[in-house]
N, C-alpha and C positions, 0 to 999 in steps of 0.2 A: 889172621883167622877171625877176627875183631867183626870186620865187616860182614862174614859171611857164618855168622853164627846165631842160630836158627829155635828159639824156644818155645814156639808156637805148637812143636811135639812133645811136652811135657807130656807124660802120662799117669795120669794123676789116681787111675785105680791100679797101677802098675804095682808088683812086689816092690819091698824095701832093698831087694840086691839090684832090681832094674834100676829103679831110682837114683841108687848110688851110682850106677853104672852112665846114668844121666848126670848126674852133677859130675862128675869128674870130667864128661864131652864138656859143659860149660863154664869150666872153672878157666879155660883157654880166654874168659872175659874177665880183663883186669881190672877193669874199671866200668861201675853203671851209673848214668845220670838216671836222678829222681826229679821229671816236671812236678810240680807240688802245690795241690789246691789243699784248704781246710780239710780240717778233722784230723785222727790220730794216724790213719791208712800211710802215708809219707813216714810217718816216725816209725811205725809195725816194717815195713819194707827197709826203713834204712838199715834199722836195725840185724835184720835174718842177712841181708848182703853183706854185712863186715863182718858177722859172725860168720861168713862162709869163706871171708878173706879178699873181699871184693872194697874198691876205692870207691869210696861214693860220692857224687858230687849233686849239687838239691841243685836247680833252680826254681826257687819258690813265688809265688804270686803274691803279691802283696795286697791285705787287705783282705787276706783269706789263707794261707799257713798258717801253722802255730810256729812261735819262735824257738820251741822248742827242740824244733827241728835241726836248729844248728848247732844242739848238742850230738847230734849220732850222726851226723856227717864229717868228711873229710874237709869238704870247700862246700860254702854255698853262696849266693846271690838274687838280688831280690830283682823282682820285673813284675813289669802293670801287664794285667790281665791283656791287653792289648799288643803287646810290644814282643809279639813272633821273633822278629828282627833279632830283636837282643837276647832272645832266648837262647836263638840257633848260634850266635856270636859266642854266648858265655860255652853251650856245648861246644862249638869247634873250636877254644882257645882252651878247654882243658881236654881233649882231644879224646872227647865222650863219642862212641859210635855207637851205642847201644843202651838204651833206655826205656824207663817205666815213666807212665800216666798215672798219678793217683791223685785223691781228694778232691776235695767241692769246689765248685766256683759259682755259687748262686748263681742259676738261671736270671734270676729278676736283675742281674746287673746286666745282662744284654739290653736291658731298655733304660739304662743309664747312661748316664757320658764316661765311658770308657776314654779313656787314652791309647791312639793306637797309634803305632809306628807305620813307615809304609808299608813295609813286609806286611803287617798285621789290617791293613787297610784293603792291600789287594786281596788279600787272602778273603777278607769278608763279603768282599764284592763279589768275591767267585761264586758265595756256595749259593746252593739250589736253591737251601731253604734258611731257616736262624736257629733250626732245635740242634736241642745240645749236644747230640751225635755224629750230628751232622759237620758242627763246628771241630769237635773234635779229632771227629777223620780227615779234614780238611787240613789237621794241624800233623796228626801223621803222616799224611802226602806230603806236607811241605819240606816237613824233618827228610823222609826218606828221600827227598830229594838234594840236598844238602849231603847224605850220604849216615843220612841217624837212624837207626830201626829204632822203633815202640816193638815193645815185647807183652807175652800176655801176661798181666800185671800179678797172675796166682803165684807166677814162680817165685817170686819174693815175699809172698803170703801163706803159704802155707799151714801156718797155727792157727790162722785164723779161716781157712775153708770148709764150710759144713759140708759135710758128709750125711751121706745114706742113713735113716734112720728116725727111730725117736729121739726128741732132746728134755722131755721132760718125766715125768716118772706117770701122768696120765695121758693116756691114749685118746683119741677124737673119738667121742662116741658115734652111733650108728647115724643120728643126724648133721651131727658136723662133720660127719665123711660127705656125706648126700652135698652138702653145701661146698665142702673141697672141692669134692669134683666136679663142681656146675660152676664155682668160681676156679678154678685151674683151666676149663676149656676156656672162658672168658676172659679171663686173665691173657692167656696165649695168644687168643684173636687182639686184644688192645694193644700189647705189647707189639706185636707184626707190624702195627700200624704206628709206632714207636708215639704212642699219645700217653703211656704210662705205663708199672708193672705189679701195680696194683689194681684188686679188687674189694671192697668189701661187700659182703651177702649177708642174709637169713632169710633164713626157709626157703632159700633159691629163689631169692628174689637181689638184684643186684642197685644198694644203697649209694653207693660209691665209686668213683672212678678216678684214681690217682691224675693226674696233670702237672700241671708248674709248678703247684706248692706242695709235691713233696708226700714224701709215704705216710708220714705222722698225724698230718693235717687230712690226708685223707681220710685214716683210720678216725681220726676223733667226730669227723665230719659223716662218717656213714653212724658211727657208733648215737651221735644225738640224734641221726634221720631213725634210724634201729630202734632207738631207747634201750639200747645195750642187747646182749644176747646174741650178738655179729658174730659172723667169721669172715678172715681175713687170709687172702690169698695171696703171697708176693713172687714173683717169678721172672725168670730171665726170657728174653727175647729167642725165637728160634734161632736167629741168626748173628746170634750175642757177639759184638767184640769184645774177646776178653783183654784187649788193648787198653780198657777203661768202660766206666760206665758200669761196674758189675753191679747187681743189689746188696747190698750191706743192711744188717739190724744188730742191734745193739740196746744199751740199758735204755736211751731215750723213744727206742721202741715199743718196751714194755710197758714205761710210762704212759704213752699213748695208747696203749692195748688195754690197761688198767683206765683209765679215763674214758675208753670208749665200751665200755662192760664189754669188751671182746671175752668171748668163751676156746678161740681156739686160733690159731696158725698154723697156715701152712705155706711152704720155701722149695724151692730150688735147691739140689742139694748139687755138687759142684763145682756150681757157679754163685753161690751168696757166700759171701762174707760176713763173720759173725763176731763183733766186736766185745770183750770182756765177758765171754761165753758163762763163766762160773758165775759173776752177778748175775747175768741175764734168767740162765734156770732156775738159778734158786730163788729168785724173785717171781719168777714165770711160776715154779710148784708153789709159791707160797700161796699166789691169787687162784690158785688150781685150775692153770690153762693149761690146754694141751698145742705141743707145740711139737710141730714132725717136717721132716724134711723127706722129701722122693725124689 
């Protein structure tokens, strides 16, 4: 059943008896490989899959995991960002047929000297373009071809998916609604064109344009064009894989939102990922941002 088990129908606004009803169809997966780029997302995933009684097995990147990671796993081993080959080697030799994408792999080391294997060599040569979805789905294909599904990456995240809703205790005033929704249509348009999934605005004027270097660097970079008083718009792609690639904010978000006099955020609810949520609002109500998800 291994091979042919399907979690791309998570249904993530579904009741808690459905749910249940869900996990017990995928509890039939005894074992999930976690590929594993930086930040904590690998360790958050390792973790909820053995609590559900699942084998887990990392293969982590080197030079980009945390080692911490081979506290919450079962087996793990390490492989250069290049080296496809020996990635797909370590999954068919613990006899992974079913795996998650998580964590970073700085963009900026595609323009370094990578180490690649062959597998990892032709794979490069194939793709259309170098952006990092692109790569990434190329890395999919090749798995499924091998006989590995990529799964979408929520189902082992779950604690951590924002929801519908306010997250902070103040609401977007009348003006930072006006600027929501003039940066959420723009937002959408850039994100299509997968050039970034951030915006930053004020008074509906667009300061910022997320790219290579990242959500943080953007916000701080619109917020000194601004001279504070921005809002900030972050969203998922219409055509999201949730294979990987979701949007994530976290504490080093707010730090940037506080360094950019941001007055307010708005997210993707769904599809962001929101890391050490209790720091993040109570730090977010202490600067009195308002911070809402739809």
């Amino acid at each position: 059943m291994q091979g042919n088990l399907r979690l791309s129908t998570w249904n993530w606004r579904a009741k808690p008896e459905t749910r249940n009803s869900q996990l017990e169809t995928v509890k039939s997966m005894e074992c999930l490989g976690i590929i594993a780029g930086g930040g904590p997302l690998p360790v958050v995933a390792a973790r909820e899959a053995r609590m559900q009684g699942f084998k887990v097995v990392a293969v982590a990147i080197e030079e980009a995991a945390s080692a911490d990671l081979a506290n919450e796993v079962d087996t793990i081993c390490w492989v250069g960002a290049g080296q496809l080959g020996r990635l797909i080697a370590v999954l068919k030799q613990e006899k992974v047929t079913n795996a998650v994408m998580l964590g970073k792999v700085p963009l900026d080391r595609l323009f370094s000297r990578v180490k690649t294997d062959l597998d990892g060599l032709l794979l490069y040569l194939k793709l259309k373009d170098r952006r990092g979805d692109t790569i990434l789905a190329g890395v999919g294909d090749a798995l499924k071809q091998k006989g590995i599904t990529l799964h979408d990456c929520r189902r082992f995240l779950s604690s951590i998916v924002l929801r519908k809703g306010m997250l902070t205790a103040r609401a977007p005033s009348s003006l930072e609604q006006q600027d929501i929704d003039f940066g959420r249509e723009l937002a959408r348009a850039i994100a299509q064109l997968r050039i970034g999934q951030t915006v930053v605005v004020k008074r509906r004027t667009v300061l910022a344009v997320e790219a290579i270097e990242g959500t943080d660097a953007a916000i701080r970079r619109g917020g000194k064009l601004g001279n504070g008083g921005v809002v900030v718009v972050k969203v998922g792609r219409p055509d999201q894989d949730m294979r990987f690639d979701l949007p994530v904010i976290g504490p080093e978000t707010v730090v940037a939102l506080e360094e950019a006099g941001a007055t307010a955020l708005a997210l993707d609810a769904d599809q962001t990922l929101i890391l050490d949520r209790e720091k993040v609002v109570a730090t977010a109500d202490r600067l009195g941002l308002a911070m809402v998800a739809d």
